[in-house]
PLY file of the C-alpha trace (Angstrom):
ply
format ascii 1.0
element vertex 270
property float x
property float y
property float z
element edge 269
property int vertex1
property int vertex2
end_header
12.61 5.71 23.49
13.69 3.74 19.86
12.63 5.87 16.87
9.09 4.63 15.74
9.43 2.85 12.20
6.91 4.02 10.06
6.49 1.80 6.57
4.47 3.59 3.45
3.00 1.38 0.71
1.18 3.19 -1.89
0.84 2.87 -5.92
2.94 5.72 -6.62
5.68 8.03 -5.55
7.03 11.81 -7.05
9.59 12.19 -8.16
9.39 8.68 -9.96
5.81 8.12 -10.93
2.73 10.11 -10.66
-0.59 9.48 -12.25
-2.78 10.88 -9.28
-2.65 12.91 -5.98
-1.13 9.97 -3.76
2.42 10.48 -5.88
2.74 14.07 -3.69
1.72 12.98 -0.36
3.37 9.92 -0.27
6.59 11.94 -1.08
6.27 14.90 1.33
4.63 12.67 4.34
7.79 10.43 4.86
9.94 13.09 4.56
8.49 14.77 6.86
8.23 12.31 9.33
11.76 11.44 8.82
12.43 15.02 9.94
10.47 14.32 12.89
12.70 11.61 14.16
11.12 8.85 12.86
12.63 5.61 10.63
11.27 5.28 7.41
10.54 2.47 4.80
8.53 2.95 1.46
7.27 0.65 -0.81
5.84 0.77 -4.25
5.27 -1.15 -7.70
7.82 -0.74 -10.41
5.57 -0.03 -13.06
6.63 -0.28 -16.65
6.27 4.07 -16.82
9.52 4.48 -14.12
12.63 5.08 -15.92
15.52 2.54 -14.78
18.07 4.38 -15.86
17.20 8.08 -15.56
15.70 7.10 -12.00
18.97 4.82 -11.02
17.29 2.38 -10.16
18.99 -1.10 -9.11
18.11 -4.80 -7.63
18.65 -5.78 -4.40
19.54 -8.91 -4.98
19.53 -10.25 -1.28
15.78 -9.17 -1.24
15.02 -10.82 -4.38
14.32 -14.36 -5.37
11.35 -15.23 -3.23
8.58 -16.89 -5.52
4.79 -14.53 -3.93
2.05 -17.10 -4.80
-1.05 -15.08 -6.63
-4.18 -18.23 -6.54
-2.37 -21.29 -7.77
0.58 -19.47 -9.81
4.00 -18.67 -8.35
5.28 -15.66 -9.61
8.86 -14.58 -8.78
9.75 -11.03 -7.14
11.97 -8.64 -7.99
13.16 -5.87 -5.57
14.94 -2.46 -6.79
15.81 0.81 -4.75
16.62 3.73 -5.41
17.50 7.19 -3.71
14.52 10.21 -4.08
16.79 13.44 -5.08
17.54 15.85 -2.48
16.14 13.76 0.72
17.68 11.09 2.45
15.12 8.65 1.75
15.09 5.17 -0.12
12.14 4.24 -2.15
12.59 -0.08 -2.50
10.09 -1.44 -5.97
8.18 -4.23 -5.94
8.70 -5.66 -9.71
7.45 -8.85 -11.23
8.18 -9.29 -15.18
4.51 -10.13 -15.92
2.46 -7.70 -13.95
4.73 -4.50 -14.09
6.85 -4.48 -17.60
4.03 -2.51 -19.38
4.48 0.64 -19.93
1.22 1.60 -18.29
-0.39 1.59 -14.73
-3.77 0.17 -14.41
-5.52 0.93 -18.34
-3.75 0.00 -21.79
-3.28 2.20 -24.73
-7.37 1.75 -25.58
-7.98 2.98 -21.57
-9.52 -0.24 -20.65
-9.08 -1.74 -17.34
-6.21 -4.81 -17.24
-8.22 -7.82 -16.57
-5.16 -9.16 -13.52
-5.02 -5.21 -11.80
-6.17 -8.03 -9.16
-3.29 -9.99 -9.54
-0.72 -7.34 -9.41
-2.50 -5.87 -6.25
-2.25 -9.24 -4.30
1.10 -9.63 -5.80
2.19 -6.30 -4.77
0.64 -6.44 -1.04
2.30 -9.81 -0.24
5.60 -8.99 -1.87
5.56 -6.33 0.40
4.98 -8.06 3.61
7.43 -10.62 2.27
10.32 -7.74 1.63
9.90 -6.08 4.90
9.99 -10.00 6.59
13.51 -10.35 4.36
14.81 -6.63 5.74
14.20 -7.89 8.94
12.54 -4.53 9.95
9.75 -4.48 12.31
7.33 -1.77 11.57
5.35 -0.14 13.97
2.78 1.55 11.59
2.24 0.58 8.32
0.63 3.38 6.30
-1.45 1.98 2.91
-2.24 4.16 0.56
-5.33 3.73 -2.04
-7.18 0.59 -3.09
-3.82 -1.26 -4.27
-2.62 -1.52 -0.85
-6.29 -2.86 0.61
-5.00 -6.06 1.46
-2.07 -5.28 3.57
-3.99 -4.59 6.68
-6.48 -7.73 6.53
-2.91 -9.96 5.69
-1.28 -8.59 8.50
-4.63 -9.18 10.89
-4.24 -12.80 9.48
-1.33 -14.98 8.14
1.09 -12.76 9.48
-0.33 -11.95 12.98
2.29 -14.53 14.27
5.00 -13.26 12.68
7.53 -11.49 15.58
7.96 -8.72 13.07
4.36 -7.49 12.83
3.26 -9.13 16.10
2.84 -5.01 17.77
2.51 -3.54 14.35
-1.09 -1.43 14.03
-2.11 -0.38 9.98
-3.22 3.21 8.69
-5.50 3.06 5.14
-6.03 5.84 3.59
-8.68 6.55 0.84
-8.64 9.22 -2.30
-10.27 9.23 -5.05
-9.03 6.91 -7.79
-12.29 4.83 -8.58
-12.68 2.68 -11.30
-15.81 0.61 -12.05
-14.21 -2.85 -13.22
-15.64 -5.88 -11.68
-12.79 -8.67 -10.78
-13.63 -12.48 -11.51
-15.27 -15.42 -9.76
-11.65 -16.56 -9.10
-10.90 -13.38 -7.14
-11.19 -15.20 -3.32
-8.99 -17.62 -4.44
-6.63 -15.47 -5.36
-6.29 -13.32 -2.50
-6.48 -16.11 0.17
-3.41 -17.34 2.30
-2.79 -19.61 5.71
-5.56 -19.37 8.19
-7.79 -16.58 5.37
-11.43 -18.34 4.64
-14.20 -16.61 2.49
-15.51 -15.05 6.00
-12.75 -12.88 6.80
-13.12 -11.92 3.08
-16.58 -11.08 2.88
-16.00 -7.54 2.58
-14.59 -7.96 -0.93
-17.57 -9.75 -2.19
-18.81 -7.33 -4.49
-15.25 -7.63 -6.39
-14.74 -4.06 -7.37
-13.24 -0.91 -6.12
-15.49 -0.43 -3.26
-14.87 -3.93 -2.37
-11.20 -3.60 -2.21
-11.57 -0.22 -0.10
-14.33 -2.06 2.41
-11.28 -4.76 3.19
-9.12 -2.42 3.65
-11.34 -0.50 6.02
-12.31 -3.63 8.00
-8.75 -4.63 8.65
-6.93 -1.44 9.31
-6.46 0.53 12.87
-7.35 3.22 11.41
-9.30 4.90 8.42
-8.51 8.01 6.99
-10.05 9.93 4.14
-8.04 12.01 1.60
-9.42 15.65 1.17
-11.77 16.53 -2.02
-13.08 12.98 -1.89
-16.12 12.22 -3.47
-19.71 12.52 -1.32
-20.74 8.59 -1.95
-17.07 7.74 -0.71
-17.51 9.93 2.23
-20.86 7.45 3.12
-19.30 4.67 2.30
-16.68 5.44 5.03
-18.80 6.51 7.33
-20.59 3.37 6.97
-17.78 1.27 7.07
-15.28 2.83 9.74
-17.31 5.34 12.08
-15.57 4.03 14.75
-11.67 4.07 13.59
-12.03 6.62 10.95
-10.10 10.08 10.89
-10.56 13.53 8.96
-8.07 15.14 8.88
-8.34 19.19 7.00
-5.46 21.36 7.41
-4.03 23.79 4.73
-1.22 24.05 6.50
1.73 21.69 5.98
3.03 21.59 9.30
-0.28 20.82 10.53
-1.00 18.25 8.69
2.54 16.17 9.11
2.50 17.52 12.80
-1.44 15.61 13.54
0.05 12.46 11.39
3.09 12.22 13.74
0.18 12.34 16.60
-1.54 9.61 15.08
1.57 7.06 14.42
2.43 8.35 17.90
-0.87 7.32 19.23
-1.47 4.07 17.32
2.33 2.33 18.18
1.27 3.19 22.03
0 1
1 2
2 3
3 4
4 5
5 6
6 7
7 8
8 9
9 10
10 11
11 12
12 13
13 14
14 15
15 16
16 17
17 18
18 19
19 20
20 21
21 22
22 23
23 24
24 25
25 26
26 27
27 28
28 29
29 30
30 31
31 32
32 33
33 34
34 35
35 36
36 37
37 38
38 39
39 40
40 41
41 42
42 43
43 44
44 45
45 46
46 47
47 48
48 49
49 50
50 51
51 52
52 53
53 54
54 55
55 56
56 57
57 58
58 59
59 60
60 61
61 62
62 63
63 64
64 65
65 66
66 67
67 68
68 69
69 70
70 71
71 72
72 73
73 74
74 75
75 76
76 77
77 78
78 79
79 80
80 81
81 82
82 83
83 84
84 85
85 86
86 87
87 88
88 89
89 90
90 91
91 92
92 93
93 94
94 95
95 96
96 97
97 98
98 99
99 100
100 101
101 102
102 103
103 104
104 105
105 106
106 107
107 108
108 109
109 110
110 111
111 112
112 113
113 114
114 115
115 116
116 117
117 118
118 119
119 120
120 121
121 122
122 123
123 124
124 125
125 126
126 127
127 128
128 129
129 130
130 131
131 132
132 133
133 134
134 135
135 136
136 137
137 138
138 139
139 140
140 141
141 142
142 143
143 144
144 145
145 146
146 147
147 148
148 149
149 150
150 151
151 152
152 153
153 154
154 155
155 156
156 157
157 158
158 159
159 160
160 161
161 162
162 163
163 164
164 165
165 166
166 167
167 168
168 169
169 170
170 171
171 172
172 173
173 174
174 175
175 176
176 177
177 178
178 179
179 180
180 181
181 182
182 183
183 184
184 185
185 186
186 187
187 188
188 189
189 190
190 191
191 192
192 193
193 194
194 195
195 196
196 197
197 198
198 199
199 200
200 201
201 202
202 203
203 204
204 205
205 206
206 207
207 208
208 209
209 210
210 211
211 212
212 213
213 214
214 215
215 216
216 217
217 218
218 219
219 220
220 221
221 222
222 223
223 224
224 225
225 226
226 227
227 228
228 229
229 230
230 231
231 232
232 233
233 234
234 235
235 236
236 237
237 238
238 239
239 240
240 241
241 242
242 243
243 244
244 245
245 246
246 247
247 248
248 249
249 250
250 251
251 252
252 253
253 254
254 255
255 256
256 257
257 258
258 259
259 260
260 261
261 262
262 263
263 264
264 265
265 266
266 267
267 268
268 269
């Protein structure tokens, strides 16, 4: 049996960026994994906070140079990698001059909400698909982590669910809680749509906001998965959303937890 390829996408990753509890699991979980015997890809935005130098980081320039279209702008993408200390694992950034230069995640200086966050989310979810299509790497799970990475699984469900690559690949979303209560802009369908996506498929993202983003994300994935000490309202709207696919998983202990994740990537890829 080949080695199951498991791809992470999330906002953040320790040791270069963390901002909320997603940074930790998204570094332990693929190492984890790795341990296990399976391959491993992860994928995350450069924001402007990461450290170039002190992190080593470097373009890959046969991964870079594809234009990701975000509504009727063409923005082009930049990919950098570089090596997490002490594991063998490569962490590739998905970097864009306009969305990811600041030198701030998702609030300015004053704390308020950047108008485009829905720009550089649909940015960052295609140039993701868009990398993984230029590595040539056919993933069997992809694993998205918090409302950045919503629109991975309804893409994949969609535009790309012809692509050899992802034809047999099956999506994991998982949920924490990182709220805000911005509301995006008329414009925001526009934005997000691609080949073959109408406002139908994304009429779970009609309310434009955080819970809109998670509902999408919950619609489209294989499987839903809550983070622990998540919020009660949260908790219903999951429950509303994803009875059927959804997933708790509670364990203290480490090897619990990474051993009922290899279960479910194990179950999922068939």
């Amino acid at each position: 049996m080949s080695k199951l390829r498991i791809l992470y996408v999330a906002s953040e990753i320790n040791p270069f960026l963390q901002t909320s509890e997603v940074a930790n699991f998204v570094r332990a979980l693929p190492q984890a994994m790795q341990e296990k015997g399976m391959e491993i890809r992860i994928l995350v935005p450069r924001f402007g906070l990461i450290n170039e130098r002190k992190n080593r980081l470097h373009e890959v320039v046969r991964l870079s140079g594809i234009n990701i279209a975000v509504g009727e702008e063409e923005k082009p993408l930049i990919i950098k990698v570089a090596s997490i200390p002490n594991a063998k694992l490569q962490v590739y950034f998905i970097d864009n001059e306009d969305y990811f230069q600041r030198k701030s995640v998702f609030h300015d200086k004053q704390e308020k909400f950047y108008e485009d966050n829905d720009e550089r989310a649909i940015f960052f979810c295609k140039g993701v698909i868009e990398t993984v299509k230029k590595l040539g790497w056919a993933p069997d799970v992809v694993h998205c982590n918090d409302w950045m990475t919503s629109l991975i699984p309804m893409y994949l469900k969609t535009t790309y669910k012809n692509e050899p690559l992802f034809k047999d690949t099956k999506s994991v979303f998982t949920i924490y809680n990182t709220g805000f209560s911005h509301k995006f802009g008329d414009d925001l369908f526009e934005k997000v749509k691609m080949v073959d996506i109408d406002d139908n498929i994304l009429a779970p993202l009609k309310s434009k906001d955080y819970e809109g983003f998670l509902k999408i994300g919950m619609e489209y994935a294989d499987m839903v998965i809550k983070s622990e000490d998540i919020s009660d309202k949260l908790t219903q709207l999951i429950e509303d959303c994803s009875k059927d696919k959804k997933c708790e998983i509670n364990s203290e202990e480490d090897e619990q937890l990474f051993e009922s994740y290899y279960n479910i990537y194990t179950d999922l890829a068939g």
